[in-house]
C-alpha positions in Angstrom: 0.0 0.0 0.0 1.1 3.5 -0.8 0.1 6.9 0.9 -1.1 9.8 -1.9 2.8 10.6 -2.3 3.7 7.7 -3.1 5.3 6.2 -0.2 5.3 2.6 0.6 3.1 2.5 4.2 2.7 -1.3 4.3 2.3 -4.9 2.3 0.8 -7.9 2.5 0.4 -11.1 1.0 -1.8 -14.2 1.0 -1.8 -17.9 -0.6 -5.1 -18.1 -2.9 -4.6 -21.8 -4.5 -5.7 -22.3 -8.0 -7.6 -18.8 -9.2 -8.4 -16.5 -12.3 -7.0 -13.3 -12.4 -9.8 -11.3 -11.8 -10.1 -13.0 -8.5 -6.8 -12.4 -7.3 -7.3 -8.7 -8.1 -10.4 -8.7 -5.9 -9.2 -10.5 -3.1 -5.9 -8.1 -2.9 -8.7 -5.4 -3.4 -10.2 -6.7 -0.3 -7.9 -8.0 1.4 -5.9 -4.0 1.4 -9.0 -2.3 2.7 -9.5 -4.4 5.2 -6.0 -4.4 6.4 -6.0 -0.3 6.1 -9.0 -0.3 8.1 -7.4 -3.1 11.4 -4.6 -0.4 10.7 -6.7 2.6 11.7 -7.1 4.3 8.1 -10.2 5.8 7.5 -10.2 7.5 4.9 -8.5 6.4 1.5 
């Protein structure tokens, strides 16, 4: 994840198996915001 400057603030990562594409891009999609928000970002 990167702030609005550009800055690395943190990563993840996560073992999805066998998948398409399109649901590995929606997990990560999910799987950021919902890091962001245990994190204490509110606003994105």
């Amino acid at each position: 994840m990167c702030d609005t400057k550009g800055n690395w603030i943190l990563g993840f990562n996560r073992f999805l198996g066998v998948c398409s594409v399109l649901e590995a891009k929606l997990w990560g999609i999910f799987e950021g915001l919902s890091l962001l928000l245990k994190q204490g970002f509110d606003r994105f």
